[in-house]
DRENPASE-142048 format. One record per residue (C-alpha): x, y, z. Coordinates in steps of 0.02 Angstrom, whole numbers, padded with zeros to 5 digits, always signed. Layout:
N
XYZ...
***
This chain:
206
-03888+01099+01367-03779+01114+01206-03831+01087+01061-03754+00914+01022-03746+00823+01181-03599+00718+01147-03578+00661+01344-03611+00470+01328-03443+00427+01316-03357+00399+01496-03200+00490+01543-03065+00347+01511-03059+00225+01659-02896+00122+01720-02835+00004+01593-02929+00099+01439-03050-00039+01432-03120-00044+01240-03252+00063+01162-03433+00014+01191-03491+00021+01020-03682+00029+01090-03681+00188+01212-03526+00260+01163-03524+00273+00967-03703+00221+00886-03795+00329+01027-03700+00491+00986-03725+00435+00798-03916+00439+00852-03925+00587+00931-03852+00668+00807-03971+00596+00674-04108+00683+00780-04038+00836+00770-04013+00842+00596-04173+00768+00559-04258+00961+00510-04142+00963+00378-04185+00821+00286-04348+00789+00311-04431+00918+00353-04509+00895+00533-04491+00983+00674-04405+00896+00827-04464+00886+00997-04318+00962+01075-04264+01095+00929-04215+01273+00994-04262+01448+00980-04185+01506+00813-04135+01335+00762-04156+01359+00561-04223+01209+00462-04307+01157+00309-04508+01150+00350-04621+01021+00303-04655+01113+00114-04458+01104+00108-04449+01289+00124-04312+01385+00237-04392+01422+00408-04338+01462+00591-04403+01393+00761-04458+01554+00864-04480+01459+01023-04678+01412+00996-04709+01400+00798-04625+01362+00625-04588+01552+00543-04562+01542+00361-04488+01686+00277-04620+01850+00230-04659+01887+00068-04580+02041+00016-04645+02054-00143-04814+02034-00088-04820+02155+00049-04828+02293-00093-04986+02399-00092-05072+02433-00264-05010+02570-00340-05124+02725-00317-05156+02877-00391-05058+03045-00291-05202+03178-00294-05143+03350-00344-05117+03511-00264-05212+03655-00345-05140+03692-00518-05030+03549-00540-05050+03426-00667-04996+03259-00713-04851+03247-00863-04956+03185-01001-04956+02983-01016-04848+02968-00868-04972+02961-00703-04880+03023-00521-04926+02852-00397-04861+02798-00229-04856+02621-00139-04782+02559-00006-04708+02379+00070-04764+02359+00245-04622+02249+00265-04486+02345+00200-04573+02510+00284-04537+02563+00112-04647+02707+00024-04604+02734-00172-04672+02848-00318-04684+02843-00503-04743+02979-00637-04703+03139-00681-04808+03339-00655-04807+03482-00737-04840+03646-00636-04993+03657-00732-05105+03590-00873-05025+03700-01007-04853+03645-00941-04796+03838-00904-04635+03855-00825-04599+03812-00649-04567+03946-00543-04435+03961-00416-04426+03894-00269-04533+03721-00186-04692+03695-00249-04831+03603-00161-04844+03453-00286-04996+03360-00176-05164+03398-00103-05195+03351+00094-05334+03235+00068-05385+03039+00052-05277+02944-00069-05114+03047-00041-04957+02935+00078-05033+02909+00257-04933+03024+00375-04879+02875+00461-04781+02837+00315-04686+02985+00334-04486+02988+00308-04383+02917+00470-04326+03085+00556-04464+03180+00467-04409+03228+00298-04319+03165+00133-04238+03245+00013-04168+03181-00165-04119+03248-00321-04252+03196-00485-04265+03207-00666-04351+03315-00765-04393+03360-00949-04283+03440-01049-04295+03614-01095-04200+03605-01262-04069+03534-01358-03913+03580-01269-04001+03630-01096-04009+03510-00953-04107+03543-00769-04149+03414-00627-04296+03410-00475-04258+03431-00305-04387+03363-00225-04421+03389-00012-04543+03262+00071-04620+03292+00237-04763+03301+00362-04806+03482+00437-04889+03480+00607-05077+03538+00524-05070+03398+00383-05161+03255+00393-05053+03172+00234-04875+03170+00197-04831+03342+00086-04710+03295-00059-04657+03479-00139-04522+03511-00295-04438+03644-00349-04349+03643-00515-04179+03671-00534-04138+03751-00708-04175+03861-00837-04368+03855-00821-04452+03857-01000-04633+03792-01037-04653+03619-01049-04547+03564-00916-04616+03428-00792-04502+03341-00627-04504+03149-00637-04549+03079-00469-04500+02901-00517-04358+02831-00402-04413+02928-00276-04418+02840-00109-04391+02839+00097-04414+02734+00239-04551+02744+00357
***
């Protein structure tokens, strides 16, 4: 049946006889008050359809899914607390500035904050990726690794001295043997002591 059901008015008969003002123009004007009735105050009708969207009975937006009222999911909420990334072997975190993860189960959305040295005397990073995180409880679930199995993206980093400039490049995965996601960073630039890769901004989908 369509939506509005506007059938109560007969095909013309001989003569065009005049309107019935009763089934032909303040029934339709009913029916269509019924149908509009989720809008306006807030109930839900008897005959409303799959994916009809309405107002709900709190006012808020919602949407008929065939058996219950859905109102729209929190996003905001669905963030986890922000927790602590434990460190591989030798790395340390850049001083005031802790590297965290969380993720939004709705938005199958995984962040990170903070900053790391390579180690606690912030020596110079060598070349190449470095294994940033430890495999153990507390680092990102490995089924919260990146769709297709990896992510890369280009971070921040300290700067080395006035005039110099370097960035992170920073490779996020899950090798067969881990049990955890492994985020590793390599920095990219002239690599004097002190320097530490941001890991703010950095973020995939699961």
């Amino acid at each position: 049946m369509t939506y509005f059901n506007f059938f109560k008015i007969a095909p013309p008969a001989p003569a065009d006889p005049l309107v019935n003002e009763v089934t032909q123009i303040n029934d339709n004007w009913d029916h269509l008050d019924a149908k509009l009735q989720p809008y306006v105050s807030g109930g839900v009708i008897s005959d409303i359809e799959t994916g009809q969207e309405f107002f709900d009975i709190n006012f808020r937006f919602a949407v008929w899914n065939g058996a219950a009222t859905r109102i729209p999911d929190n996003i905001d909420a669905a963030w986890s607390a922000w927790t602590a990334m434990p460190l591989a072997a030798g790395r340390a975190i850049q001083a005031g500035n802790t590297w965290r993860w969380r993720s939004n189960s709705i938005l199958r959305m995984v962040e990170m904050s903070g900053g790391i040295q390579f180690d606690g005397a912030a020596g110079a990073w060598p070349a190449g990726l470095q294994l940033c995180n430890a495999d153990v409880a507390g680092a990102i679930p490995a089924a919260q690794q990146p769709i297709a199995g990896k992510h890369i993206t280009i971070g921040g980093t300290g700067l080395i001295g006035a005039g110099n400039t370097a960035s992170g490049y920073i490779h996020v995965d899950k090798p067969g043997g881990n049990t955890f996601v492994r985020v590793r960073a390599q920095y990219l630039g002239a690599a004097g002591g002190g320097n530490f890769i941001h890991m703010s901004q950095v973020w995939w989908w699961y």
